[in-house]
N, C-alpha and C positions, 0 to 999 in steps of 0.2 A: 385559478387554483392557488391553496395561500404555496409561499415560497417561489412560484416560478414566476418569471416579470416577460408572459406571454402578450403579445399586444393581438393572435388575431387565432381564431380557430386552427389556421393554415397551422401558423405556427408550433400551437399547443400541441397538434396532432401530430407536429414531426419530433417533436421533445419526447415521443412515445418510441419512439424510432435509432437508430443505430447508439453509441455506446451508453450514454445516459438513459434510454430505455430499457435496455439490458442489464444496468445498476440498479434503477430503480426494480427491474423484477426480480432481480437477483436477490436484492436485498428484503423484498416483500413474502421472502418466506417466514419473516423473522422480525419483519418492522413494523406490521399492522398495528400490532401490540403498541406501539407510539402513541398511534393519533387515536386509532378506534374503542371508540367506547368511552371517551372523556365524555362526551357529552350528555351521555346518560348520570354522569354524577353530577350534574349543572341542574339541577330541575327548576331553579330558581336562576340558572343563569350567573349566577358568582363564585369566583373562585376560592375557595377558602381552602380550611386543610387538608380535609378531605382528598381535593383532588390534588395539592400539593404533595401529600404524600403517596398516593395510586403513582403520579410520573416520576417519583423517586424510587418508590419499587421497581417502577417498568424501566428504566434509566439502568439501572443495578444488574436487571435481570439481562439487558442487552449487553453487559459484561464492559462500561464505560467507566465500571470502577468507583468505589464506596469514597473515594478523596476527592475525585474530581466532579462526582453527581452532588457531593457535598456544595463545592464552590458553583456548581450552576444552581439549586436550590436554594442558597444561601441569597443568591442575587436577584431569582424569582420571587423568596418570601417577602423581602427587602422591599419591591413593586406591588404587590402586593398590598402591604402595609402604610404604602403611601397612595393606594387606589389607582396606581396607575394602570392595572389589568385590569377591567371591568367585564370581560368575556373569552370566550374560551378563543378566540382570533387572536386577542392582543393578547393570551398567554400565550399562545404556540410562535408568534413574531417574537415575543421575547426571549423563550426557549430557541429560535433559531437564531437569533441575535447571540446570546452566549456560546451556541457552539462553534459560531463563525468565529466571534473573540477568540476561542481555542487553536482552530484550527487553519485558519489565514497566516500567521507567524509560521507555523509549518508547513506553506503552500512555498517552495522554491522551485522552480523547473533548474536541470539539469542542464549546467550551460560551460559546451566545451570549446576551450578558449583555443586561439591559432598556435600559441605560444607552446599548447602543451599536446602535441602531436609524436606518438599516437595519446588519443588520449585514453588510461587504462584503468580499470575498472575490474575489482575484485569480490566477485559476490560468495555470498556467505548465506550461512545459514543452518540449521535442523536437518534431520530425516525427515521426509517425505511434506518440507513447506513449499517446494515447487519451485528450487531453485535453476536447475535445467531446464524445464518449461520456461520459466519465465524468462532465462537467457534468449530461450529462442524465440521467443514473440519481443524481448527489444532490441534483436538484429532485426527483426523487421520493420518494428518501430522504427528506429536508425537510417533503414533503407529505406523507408520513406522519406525522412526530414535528409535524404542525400551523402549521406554519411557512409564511408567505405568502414567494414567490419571484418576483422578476425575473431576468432576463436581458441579459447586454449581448455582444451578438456583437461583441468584438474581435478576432477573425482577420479583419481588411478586404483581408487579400492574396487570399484564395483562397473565392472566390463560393460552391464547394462546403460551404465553412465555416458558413456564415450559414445557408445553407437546411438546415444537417442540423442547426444547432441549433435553427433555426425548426422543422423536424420535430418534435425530441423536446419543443420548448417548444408544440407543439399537442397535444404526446402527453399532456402532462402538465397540459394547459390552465396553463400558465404563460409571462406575456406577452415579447417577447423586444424590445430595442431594438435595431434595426441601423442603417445608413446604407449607401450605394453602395462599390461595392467599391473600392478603396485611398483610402478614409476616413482621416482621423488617428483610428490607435485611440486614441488617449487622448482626443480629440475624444466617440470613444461612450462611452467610461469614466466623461466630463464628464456625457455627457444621459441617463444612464443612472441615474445616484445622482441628480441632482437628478428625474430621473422618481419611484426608488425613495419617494425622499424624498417629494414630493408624495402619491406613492399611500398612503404610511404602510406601507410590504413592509417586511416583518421580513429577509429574506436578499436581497443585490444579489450574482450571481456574476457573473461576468465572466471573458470568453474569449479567450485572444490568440494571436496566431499563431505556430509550432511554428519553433522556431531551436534551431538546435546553440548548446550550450554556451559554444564558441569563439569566434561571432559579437559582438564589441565592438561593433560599431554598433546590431545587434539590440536586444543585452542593455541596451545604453541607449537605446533605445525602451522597453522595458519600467519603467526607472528614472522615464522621462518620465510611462509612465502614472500612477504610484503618486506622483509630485509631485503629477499634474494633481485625482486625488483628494483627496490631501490638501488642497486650496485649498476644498474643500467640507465637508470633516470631517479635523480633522487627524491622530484615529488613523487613519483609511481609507490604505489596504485593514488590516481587523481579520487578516485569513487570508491569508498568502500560501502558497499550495497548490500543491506543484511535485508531477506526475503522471510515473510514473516507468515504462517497459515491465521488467518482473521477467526477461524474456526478455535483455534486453541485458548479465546481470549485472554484470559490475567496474565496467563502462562506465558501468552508472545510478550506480553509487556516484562517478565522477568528476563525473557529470553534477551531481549531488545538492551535488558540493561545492562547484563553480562559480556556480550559482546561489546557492547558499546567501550565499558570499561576494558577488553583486553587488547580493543582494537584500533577503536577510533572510530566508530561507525560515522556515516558520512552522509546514509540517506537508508530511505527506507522504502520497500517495496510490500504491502499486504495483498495477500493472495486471497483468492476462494471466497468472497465475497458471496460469491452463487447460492453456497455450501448450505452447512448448520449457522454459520456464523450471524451473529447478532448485528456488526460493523461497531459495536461500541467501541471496542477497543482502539480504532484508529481514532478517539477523543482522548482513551488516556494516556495514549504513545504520544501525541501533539502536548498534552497538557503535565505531564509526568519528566517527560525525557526529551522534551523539545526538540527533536531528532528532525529535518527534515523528510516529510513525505512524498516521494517523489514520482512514483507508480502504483496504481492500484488494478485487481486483476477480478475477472466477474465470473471465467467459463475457461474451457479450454482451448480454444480460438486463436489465431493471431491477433482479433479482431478484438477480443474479448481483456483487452490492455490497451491503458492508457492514462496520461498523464493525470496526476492527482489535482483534483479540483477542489476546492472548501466548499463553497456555492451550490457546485453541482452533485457532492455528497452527502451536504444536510439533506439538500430538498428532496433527493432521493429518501433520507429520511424519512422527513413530513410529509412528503408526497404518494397520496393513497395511489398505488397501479395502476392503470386503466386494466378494464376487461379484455381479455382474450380477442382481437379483433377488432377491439373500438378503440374510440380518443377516450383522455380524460372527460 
């Protein structure tokens, strides 16, 4: 199957299976549209403009953005024109060739050092992008890869906040610090790292309440927290983690820059991948705003999170679904 590098049925069959099976279905509500049906405009088998421009429509429509489907088209026509595409195979190799170009500079894994103990970590974000969920699927991440975890509920606006993270922080027997509801988050951000710090926890996350982009009062609230750390540890927060809904496409990419510029964004998390969402977007947040990609999320699962791959999120791309039941 073009893009996966299976050497045996066994194999193939288990690429249909746990997280990358789940990508690829996930994402097959919304990525058929790719691959199917190019080949009905080949009738002679050659690529010309025709179907140069059908995949820059369907490019557009999966929401990877009118700048960025520019410079991969720009580098298809270019092939093209030098014949070195002669079939609809060596187009789709070369269209996953340019989105790796993209997206490989923004493949970083998350890597916390001894020196910066605990290491603390400030996630951000929108209403309703999945920022408490996603907290809580990478405490458990974490506690896989061995990593001791705290909690610090900074959403003190919204009481539903505090208790869904106290949920997943009993789900995951990881301890949570909150305070009464419209607390100064930066207040729990204060008792929270000086808790980490006492207990000797290797990871301090920390959770804050979901504001639009726009909000200048918000956004420095948030400025406020990451001082208020700092007076404790002055690299703190080590991760600033803006969590992104993949479903909102262009829109996360404005969001993405907004922050970025008030904050420092440091990494990035797209969520809902399951959803409506097309996945384009995570090409023009790589190619736009070079932001590190550092988690990608598919369902509502602990399971259904994991670390961000290039490789393994083209080919879910290209990669038509197996059927309900079977191998590719």
């Amino acid at each position: 199957m073009f893009g996966i590098k299976n050497k045996s049925n066994d194999v193939e069959s288990q690429a249909s299976t746990g997280f990358f099976g789940r990508l690829r279905r996930g994402l097959s509500r919304s990525t058929s549209w790719l691959t199917d049906g190019l080949s009905t405009l080949l009738p002679t088998g050659r690529i010309d403009d025709a179907v140069l421009d059908e995949l820059e429509s369907r490019l557009i429509t999966a929401d990877v953005g009118v700048e960025t489907t520019g410079e991969i088209l720009e580098s298809l026509r270019k092939q093209v024109a030098r014949k070195e595409l002669g079939d609809l195979p060596a187009l789709l190799a070369a269209l996953r060739k340019s989105m790796l170009d993209i997206l490989t500079p923004s493949t970083h894994r998350l890597e916390f050092k001894s020196a910066q103990k605990p290491f603390v970590m400030l996630v951000v974000g929108v209403n309703g992008a999945g920022k408490t969920t996603t907290i809580g699927k990478l405490a458990k991440h974490l506690l896989v890869a061995k990593k001791t975890v705290l909690l610090a509920a900074g959403d003190t606006f919204r009481a539903a906040a505090v208790e869904q993270l106290q949920v997943w922080g009993a789900r995951n027997q990881v301890p949570v610090v909150a305070q009464a509801t419209g607390a100064d988050p930066a207040a729990v951000a204060f008792d929270a790292l000086q808790s980490a710090k006492a207990r000797g926890v290797d990871v301090l996350i920390a959770d804050t309440a979901g504001r639009l982009h726009t909000q200048i009062n918000l956004m420095d609230e948030l400025k406020k927290v990451k001082r208020v750390l700092g007076r404790l540890d002055a690299e703190a927060p080590h991760e600033t983690l803006l969590v992104l809904d993949a479903s909102q496409g262009q829109n996360a990419l404005q969001q993405a820059r907004l922050f970025h510029e008030a904050l420092g964004v440091t990494g990035v998390v797209v969520t809902k991948l399951d959803g409506t969402a097309k996945g384009g977007v995570v090409l023009a947040l790589a190619n736009r705003l070079r932001l590190p990609i550092r988690y990608i999320g598919v369902g509502e699962a602990a399971e259904d999170f994991a670390e961000f791959n290039a490789e393994q999120f083209v080919d879910a791309l290209l990669t038509p679904t197996p059927p309900a039941g079977g191998a590719t």
